[in-house]
C-alpha positions as CSV (number, residue, x, y, z in Angstrom):
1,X,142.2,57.3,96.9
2,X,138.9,57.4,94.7
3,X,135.5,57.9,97.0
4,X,134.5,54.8,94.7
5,X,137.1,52.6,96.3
6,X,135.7,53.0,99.6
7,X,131.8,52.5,98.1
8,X,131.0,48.8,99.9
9,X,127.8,45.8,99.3
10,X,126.5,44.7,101.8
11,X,122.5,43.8,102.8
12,X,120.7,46.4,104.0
13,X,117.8,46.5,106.5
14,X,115.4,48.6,104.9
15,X,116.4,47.5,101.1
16,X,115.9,43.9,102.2
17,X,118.8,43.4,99.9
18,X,122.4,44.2,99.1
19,X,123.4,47.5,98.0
20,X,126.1,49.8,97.7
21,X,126.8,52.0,100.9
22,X,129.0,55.5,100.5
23,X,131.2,56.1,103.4
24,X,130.2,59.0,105.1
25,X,132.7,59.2,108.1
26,X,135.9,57.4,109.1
27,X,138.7,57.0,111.2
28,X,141.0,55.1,113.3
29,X,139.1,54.3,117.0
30,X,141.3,55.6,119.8
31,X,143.7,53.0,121.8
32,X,143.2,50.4,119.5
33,X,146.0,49.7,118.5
34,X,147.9,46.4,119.7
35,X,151.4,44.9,118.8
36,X,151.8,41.4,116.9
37,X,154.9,39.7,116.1
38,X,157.7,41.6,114.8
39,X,156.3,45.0,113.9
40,X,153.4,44.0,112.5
41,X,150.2,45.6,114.6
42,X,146.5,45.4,114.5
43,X,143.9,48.2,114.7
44,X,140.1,48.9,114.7
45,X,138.7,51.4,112.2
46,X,135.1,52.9,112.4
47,X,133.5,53.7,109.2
48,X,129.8,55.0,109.2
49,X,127.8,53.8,105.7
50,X,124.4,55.2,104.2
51,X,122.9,53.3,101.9
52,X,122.9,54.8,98.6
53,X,119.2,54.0,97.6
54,X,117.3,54.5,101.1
55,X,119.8,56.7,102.8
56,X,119.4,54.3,106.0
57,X,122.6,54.4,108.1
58,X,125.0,51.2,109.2
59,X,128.4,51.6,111.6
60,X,131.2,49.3,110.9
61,X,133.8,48.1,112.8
62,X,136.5,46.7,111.0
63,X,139.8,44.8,112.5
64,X,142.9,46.0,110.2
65,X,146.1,43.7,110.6
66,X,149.6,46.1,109.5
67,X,152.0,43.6,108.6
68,X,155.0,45.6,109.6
69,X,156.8,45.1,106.7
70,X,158.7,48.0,104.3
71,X,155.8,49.0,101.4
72,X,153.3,46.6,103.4
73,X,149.3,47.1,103.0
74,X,147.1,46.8,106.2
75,X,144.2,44.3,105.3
76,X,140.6,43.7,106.8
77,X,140.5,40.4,109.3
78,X,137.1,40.9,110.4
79,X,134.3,43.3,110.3
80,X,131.9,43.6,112.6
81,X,128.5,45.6,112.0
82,X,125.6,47.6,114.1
83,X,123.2,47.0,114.0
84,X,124.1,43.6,112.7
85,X,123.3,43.2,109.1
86,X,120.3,40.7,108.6
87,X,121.1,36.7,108.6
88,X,118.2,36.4,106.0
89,X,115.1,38.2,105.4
90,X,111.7,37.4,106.4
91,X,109.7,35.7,103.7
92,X,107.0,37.9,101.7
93,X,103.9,36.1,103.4
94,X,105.1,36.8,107.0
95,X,103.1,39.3,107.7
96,X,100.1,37.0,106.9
97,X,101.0,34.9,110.2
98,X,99.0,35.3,113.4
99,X,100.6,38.3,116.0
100,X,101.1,35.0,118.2
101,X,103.5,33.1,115.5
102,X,105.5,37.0,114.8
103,X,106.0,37.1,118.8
104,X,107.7,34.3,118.6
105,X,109.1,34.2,115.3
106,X,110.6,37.9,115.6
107,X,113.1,36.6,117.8
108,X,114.2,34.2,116.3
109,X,115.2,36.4,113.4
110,X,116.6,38.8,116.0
111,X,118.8,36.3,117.2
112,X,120.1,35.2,114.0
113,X,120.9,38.5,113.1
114,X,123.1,38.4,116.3
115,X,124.4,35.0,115.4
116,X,123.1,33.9,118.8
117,X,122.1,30.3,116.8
118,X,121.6,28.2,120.3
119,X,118.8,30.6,120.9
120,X,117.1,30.7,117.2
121,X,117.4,26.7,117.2
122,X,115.9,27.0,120.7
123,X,113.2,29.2,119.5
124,X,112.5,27.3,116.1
125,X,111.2,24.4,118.1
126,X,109.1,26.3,120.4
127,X,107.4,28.0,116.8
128,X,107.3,24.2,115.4
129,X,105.8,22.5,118.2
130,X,103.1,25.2,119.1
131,X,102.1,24.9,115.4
132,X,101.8,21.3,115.6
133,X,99.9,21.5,118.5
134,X,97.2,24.3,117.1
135,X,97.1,21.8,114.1
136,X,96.6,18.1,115.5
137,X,95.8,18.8,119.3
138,X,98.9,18.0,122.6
139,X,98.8,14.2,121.7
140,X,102.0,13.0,123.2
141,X,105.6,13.5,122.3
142,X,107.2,15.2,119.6
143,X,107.1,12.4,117.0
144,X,103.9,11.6,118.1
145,X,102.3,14.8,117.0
146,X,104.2,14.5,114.1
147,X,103.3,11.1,113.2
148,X,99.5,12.1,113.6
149,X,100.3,15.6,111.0
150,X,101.1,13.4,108.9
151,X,98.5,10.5,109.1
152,X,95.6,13.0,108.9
153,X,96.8,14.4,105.9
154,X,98.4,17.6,106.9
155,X,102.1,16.8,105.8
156,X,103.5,14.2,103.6
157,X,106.3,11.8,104.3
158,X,108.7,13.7,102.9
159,X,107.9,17.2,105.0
160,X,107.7,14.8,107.9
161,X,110.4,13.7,107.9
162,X,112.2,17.1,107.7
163,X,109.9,18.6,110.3
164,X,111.3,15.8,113.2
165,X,114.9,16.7,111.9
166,X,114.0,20.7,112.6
167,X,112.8,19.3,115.8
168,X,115.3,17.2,117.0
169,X,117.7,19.9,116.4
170,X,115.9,22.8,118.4
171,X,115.5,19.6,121.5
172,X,119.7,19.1,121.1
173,X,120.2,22.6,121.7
174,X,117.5,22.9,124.4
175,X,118.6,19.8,126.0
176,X,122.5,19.1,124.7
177,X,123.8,22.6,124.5
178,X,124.0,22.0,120.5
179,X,124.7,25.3,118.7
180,X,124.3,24.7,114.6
181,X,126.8,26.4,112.5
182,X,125.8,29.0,109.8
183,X,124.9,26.9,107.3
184,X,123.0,24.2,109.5
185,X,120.9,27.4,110.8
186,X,120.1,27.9,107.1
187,X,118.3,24.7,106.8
188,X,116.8,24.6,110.0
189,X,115.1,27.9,108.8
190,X,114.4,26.3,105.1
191,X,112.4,23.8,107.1
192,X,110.6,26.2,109.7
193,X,109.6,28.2,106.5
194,X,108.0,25.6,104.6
195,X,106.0,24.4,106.7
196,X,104.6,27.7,108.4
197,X,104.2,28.3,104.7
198,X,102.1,25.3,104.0
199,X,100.2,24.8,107.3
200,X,99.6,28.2,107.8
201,X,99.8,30.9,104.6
202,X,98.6,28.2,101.9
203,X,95.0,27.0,103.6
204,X,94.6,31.4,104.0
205,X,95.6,32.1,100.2
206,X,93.2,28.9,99.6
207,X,90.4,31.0,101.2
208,X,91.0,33.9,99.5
209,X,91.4,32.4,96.7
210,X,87.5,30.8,96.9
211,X,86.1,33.6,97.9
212,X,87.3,35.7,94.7
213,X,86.4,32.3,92.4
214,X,82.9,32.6,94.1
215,X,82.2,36.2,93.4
216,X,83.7,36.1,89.7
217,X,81.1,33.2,89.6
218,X,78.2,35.4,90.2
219,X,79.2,38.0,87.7
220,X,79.4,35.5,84.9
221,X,76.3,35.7,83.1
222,X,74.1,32.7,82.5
223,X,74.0,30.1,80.2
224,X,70.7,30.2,78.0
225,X,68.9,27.1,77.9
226,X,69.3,25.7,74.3
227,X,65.3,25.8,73.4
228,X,65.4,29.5,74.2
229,X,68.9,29.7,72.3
230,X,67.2,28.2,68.8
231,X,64.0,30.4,69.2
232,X,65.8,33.6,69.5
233,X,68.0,32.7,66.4
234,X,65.0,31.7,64.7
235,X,63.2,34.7,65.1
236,X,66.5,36.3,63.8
237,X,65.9,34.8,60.9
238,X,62.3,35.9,59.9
């Protein structure tokens, strides 16, 4: 078999993308082996990966069913990785939040890299509801602060509206034992995003933004008044 036919994609950490990974070790882990119907057996094979553009290393794990039969092929079931390849990648303007929003928020990301979602839906609302409360003030419950955020101008119906959905699903989990699939976990962190992006990155970029305006403002040189303009041009002419 071709090295190139054991080259996988996956994401990698340190890329904060996917990329192809050389297999640098493999084998067959001991005692793994278990029999299925018939003669068909299953088995766990280790494979170590480095990616091939930042060299960072990732173990596999994957679950190999045999099907037993004459000129049969064993095929992958599951795979299983460590440290767990990333659920989604922090957005570029992350590093622009307060330490006390990345406390919070760096767990959540570590727990969706585990696919521990009851926690991260958990921890989503706690991130939501502090911001809120930094924002508008403790004014009551949940929809309450929300209703204000939006009254004074912070939010618009729309983003309201999806904030109380992110809400109510972090309070099911808290309170109801929900656990939101993949793909639910995906919106709830499309909604967390947005609106750290808005309430939070947007009103700092804003600043900056001003600040730069106001000193290219003092570099720009002067309008002449137009009675000084037409003497100088008539003396010109002389």
């Amino acid at each position: 078999m071709d090295i190139s036919d054991l080259i996988r994609r996956f994401m990698c950490r340190k890329c904060q993308r996917e990329t192809s990974h050389w297999p640098i070790l493999r084998g067959e882990v001991p005692r793994s082996k278990k029999s299925l119907q018939g003669a068909s057996y299953s088995f766990q094979k280790a494979q170590v990966f480095q990616c091939r553009e930042c060299d960072s290393i990732t173990f596999r794990i994957d679950s190999m069913i045999y099907p037993g039969y004459e000129m049969g092929h064993s095929h992958i079931e599951g795979s299983q990785y460590y440290p767990p390849l990333p659920f989604r990648f922090k957005p570029e303007w992350y590093q622009e939040l307060p330490e006390s929003y990345q406390h919070i928020l760096d767990e959540v990301y570590q727990a969706l890299d585990s696919s521990r979602f009851f926690l991260a839906s958990i921890g989503t609302r706690t991130a939501l509801d502090q911001l809120v409360v930094e924002k508008i003030g403790d004014v009551g419950t949940f929809k309450d602060k929300v209703e204000r955020l939006c009254s004074t101008g912070f939010i618009d119906t729309e983003e309201k509206d999806m904030l109380l959905i992110g809400l109510d699903t972090g309070s099911a989990s808290a309170h109801r034992g929900y656990k939101p699939d993949h793909e639910q976990m995906k919106i709830i962190m499309n909604i967390l995003e947005a609106i750290f992006q808005k309430l939070l990155v947007a009103p700092l970029r804003k600043e900056e933004l001003m600040a730069e305006a106001k000193a290219l403002r003092g570099a720009i040189p002067k309008r002449q008044r137009s009675s000084q303009r037409h003497r100088t041009e008539g003396g010109d002419t002389l």
